[in-house]
C-alpha positions in Angstrom: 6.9 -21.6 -14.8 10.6 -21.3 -14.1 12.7 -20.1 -11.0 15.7 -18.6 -10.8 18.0 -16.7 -8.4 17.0 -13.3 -8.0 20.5 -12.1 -9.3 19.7 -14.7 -12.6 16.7 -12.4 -13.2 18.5 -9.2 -12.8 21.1 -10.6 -15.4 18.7 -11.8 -17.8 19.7 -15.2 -17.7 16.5 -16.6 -18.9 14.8 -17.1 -21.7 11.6 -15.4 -21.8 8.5 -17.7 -22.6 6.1 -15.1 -22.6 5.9 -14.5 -18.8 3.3 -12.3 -17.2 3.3 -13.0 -13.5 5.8 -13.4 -11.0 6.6 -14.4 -7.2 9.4 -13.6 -5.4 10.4 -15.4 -2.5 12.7 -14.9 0.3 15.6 -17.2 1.5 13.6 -18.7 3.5 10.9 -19.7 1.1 8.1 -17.1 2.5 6.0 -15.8 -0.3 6.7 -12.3 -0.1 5.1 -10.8 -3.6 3.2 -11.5 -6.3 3.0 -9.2 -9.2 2.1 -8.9 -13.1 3.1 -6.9 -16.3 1.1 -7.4 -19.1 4.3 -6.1 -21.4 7.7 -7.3 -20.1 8.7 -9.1 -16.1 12.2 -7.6 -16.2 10.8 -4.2 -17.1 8.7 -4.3 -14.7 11.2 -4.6 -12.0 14.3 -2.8 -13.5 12.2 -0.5 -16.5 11.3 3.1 -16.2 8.8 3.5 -12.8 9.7 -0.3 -11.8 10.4 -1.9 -8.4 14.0 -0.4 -8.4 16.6 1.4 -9.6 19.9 -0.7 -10.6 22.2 1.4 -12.6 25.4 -0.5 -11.6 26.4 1.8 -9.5 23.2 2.3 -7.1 20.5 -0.1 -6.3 17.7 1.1 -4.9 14.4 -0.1 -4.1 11.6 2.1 -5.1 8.4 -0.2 -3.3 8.3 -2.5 -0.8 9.2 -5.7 -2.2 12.2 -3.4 -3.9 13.2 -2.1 -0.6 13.1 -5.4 1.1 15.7 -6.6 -1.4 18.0 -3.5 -1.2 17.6 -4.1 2.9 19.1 -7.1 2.5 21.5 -7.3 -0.4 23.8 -9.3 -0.8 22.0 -11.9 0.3 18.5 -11.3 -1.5 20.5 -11.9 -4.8 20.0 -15.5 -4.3 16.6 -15.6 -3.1 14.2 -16.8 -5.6 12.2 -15.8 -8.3 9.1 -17.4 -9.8 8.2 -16.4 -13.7 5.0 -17.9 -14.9 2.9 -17.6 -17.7 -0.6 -16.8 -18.1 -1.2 -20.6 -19.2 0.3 -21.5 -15.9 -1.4 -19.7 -13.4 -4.5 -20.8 -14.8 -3.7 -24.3 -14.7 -2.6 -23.3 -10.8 -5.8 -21.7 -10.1 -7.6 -24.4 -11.9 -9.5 -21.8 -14.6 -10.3 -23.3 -17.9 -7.4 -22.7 -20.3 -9.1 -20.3 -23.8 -9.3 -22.2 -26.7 -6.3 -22.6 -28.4 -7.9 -22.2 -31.5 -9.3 -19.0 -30.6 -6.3 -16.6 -30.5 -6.6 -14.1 -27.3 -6.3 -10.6 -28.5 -4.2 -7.7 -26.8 -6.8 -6.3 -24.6 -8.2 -10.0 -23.8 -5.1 -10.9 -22.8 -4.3 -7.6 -20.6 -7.8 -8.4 -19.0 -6.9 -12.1 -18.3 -3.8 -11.3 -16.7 -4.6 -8.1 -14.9 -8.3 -10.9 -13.7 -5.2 -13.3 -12.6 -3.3 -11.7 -10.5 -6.2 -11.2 -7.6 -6.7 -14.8 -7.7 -2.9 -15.7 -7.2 -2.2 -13.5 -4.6 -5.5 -14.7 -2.6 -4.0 -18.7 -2.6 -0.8 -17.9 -2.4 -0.8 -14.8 0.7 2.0 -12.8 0.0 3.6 -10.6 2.8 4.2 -7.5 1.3 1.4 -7.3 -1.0 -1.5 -5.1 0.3 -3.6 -4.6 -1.6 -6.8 -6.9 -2.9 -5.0 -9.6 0.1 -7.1 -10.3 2.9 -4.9 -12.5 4.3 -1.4 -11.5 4.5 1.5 -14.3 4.8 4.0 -13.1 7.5 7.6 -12.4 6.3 9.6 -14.6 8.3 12.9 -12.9 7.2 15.0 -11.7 10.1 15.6 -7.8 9.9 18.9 -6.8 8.2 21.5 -4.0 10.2 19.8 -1.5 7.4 16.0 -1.9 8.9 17.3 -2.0 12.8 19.7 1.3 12.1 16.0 2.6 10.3 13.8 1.3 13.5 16.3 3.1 15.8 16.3 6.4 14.1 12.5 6.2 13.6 12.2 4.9 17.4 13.8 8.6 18.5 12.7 10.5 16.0 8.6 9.9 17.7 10.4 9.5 21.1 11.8 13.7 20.5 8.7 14.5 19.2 6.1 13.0 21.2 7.9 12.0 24.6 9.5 15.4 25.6 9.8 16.1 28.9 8.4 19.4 30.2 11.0 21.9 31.8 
């Protein structure tokens, strides 16, 4: 398992030990998502359908851990990422490692890291992750000017809507 600054990631300054899961973390240390690819972490994040769009130009989160960092750029660059392997969250979750000797095929290991990632995000609690956690973590992070400008306008939009005032 490594960690690294969110920004470190986006630069691909890292050398990639086969990593299948990851955890990001907010500034102050909450656990805010856990998530898996069974191909490629940076692709999974910045690849074609991932967590957001960063062209250079435009960053754009496209779910809600992806949104959560656009919300608060600049400072989410340096919150911090976790990149483990599937070796290492078993070890965490106290699984018996496969024989060494016994080679895990393509589809055994798909199925061993898709079967890990439901046990990680149960001890670890994530805020943002939904679904298959019982037992959210709460997401301490104080709201940036972007989600109190989008609170406001969502605040009047239902208040228009649902609070008009008969003439």
């Amino acid at each position: 398992m490594i960690e690294l600054s969110f920004e470190d990631f986006h630069e691909q300054n890292f050398e990639d030990q086969g990593f299948c899961l990851y955890i990001m973390k907010n500034g102050l240390e909450d656990v805010l998502y856990v998530g898996i690819s069974t191909v490629d972490v940076w692709s999974r994040w910045f690849g074609w359908g991932g967590h957001m769009t960063w062209d250079g130009n435009v960053i754009y989160g496209e779910s809600s851990i992806g949104e959560k960092i656009e919300n608060h750029l600049p400072d989410s660059l340096k919150w911090k990422i976790q990149l483990w392997t599937l070796k290492d969250c078993l070890v965490f979750c106290g699984q018996e490692l496969p024989d060494a000797e016994n080679k895990l095929t393509a589809t055994e290991y798909n199925d061993a890291v898709r079967g890990i990632e439901p046990r990680m995000i149960k001890k670890l609690s994530p805020a943002l992750n939904r679904h298959i956690n019982l037992n959210p973590g709460r997401d301490t992070t104080p709201k940036s000017e972007k989600e109190l400008k989008r609170e406001r306008y969502v605040d009047q939009a239902y208040n228009e809507i649902f609070n008009k005032k008969e003439k």
